[in-house]
C-alpha positions as CSV (number, residue, x, y, z in Angstrom):
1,X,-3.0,-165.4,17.6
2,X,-2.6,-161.3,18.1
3,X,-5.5,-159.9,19.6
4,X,-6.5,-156.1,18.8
5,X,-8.7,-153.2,19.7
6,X,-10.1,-151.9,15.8
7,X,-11.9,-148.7,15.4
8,X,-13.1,-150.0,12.2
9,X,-10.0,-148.9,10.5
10,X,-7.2,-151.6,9.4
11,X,-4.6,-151.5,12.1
12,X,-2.3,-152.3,9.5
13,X,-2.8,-150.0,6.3
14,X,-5.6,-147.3,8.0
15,X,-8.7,-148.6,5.2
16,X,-11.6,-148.9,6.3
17,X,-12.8,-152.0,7.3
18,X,-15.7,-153.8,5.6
19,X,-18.6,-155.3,7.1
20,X,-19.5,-158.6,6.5
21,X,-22.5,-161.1,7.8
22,X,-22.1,-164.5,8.5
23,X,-23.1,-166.4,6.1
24,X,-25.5,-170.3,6.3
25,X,-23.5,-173.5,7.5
26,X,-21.6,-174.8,4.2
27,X,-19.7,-178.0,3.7
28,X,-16.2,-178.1,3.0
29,X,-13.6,-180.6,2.0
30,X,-16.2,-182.7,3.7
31,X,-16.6,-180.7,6.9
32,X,-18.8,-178.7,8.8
33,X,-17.6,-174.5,8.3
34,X,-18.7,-172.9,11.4
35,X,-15.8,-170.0,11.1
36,X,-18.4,-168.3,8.1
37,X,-20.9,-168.1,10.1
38,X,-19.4,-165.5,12.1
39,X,-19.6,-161.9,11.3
40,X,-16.2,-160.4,10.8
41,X,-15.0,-157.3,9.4
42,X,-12.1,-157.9,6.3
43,X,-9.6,-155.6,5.0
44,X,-9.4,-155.7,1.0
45,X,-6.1,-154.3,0.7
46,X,-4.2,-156.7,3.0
47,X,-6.0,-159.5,2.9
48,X,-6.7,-159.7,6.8
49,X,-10.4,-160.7,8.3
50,X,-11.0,-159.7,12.0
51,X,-13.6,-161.2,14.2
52,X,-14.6,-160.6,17.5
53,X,-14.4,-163.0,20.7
54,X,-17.1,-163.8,22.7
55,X,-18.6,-160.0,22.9
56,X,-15.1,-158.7,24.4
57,X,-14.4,-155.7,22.3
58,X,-11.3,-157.4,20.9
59,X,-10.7,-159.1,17.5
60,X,-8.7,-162.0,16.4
61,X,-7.2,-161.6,13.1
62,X,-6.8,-164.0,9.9
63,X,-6.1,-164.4,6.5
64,X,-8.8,-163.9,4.0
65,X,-8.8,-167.5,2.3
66,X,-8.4,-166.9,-1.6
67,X,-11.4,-168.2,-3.9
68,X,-10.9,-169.8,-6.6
69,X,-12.8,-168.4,-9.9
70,X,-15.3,-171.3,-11.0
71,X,-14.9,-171.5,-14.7
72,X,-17.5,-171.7,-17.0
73,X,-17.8,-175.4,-19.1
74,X,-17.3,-174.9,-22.8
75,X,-20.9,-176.0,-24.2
76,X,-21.9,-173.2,-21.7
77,X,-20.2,-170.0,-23.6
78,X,-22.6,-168.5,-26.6
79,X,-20.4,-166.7,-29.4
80,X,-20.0,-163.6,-28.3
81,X,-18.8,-160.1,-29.7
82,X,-15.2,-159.4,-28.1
83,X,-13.3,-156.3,-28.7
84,X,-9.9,-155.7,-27.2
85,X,-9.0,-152.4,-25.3
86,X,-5.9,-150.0,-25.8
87,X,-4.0,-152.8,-24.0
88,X,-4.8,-155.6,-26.5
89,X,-6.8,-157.0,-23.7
90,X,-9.9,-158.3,-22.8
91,X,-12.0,-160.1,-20.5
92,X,-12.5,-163.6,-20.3
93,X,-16.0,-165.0,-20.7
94,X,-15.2,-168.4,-19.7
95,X,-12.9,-167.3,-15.8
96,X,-13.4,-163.3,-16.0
97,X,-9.8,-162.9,-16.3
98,X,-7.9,-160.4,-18.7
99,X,-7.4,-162.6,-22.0
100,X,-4.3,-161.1,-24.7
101,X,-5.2,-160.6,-28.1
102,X,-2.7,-162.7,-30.1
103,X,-2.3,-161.3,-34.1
104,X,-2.3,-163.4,-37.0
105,X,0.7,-164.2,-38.1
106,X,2.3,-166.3,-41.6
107,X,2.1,-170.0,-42.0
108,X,5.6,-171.5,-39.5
109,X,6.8,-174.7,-41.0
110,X,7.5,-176.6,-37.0
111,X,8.7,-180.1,-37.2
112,X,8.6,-180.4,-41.5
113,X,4.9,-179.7,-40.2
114,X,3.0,-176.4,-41.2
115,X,1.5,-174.9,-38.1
116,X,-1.7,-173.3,-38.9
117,X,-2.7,-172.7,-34.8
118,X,-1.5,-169.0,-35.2
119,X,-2.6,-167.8,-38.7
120,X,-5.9,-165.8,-37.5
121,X,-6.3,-163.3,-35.1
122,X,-7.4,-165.2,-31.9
123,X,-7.4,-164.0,-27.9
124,X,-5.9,-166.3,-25.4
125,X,-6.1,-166.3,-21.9
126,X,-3.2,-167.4,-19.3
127,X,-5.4,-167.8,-16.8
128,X,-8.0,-170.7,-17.8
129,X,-5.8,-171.1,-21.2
130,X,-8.9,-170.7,-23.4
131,X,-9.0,-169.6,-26.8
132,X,-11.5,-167.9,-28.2
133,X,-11.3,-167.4,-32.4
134,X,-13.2,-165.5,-34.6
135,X,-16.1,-167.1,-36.7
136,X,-15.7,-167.2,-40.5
137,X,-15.0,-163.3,-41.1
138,X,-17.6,-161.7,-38.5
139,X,-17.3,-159.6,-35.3
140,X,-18.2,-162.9,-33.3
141,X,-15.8,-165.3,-30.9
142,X,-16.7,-168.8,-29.9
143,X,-14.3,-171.0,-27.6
144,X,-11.8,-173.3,-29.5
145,X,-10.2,-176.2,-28.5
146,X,-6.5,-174.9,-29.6
């Protein structure tokens, strides 16, 4: 554990340091948070929290835990209008990652099989590997299964 004197600037990268409240008592992996209910002040570029120690003017610092993005269930998403950007992006309704826009292509023959998965233009996301296909010629997009 490093102890340091801020000036509400990261001592690491020179940002400015962002404010933030403690938050109510949660419950996680089965146990009692108390470190949230601190107020600390958290650098967004390096991924460092600071908190101060009993009133002394100095701060502890710590890694700002990583969150995981809560996903949306299936039967939750509407059809929706989705346009891709210069990139052949956009974003995903289901985790709010960036989702690739994946061009129809011609019937494969895989395994004697024909594999139709690819044949319409569809967006895919790496992230929460959705896919999201267009409905019967319109502008609309509704979660599919594969």
């Amino acid at each position: 554990m490093s102890l340091v004197q801020l000036s509400y600037r990261c001592p690491t990268c020179g940002g400015a340091l962002q404010f933030v409240e403690g938050k109510a008592v949660e419950i996680v992996d089965g146990k009692i948070d108390m470190d949230s209910t601190k107020p600390r002040y958290e650098c967004e570029t390096c991924g460092v929290a600071y908190r101060e120690l009993l009133g002394s003017k100095y701060f502890e610092s710590f890694p700002i835990p990583k969150r995981e993005k809560k996903l949306l269930r299936t039967g939750d998403i509407p059809p929706m209008k989705l346009k891709r950007d210069a990139e052949g992006k956009c974003d995903c309704p289901r985790c709010g990652d960036r989702m690739d826009f994946v061009e129809g292509q011609p019937v494969r023959i895989i395994d004697g099989k024909p594999d139709m998965e690819n044949v319409k233009d569809h967006f895919r996301c790496p992230h929460c590997h959705s896919v999201f296909r267009r409905i019967a010629s319109t502008d609309y997009f509704q979660w599919s299964e594969k």
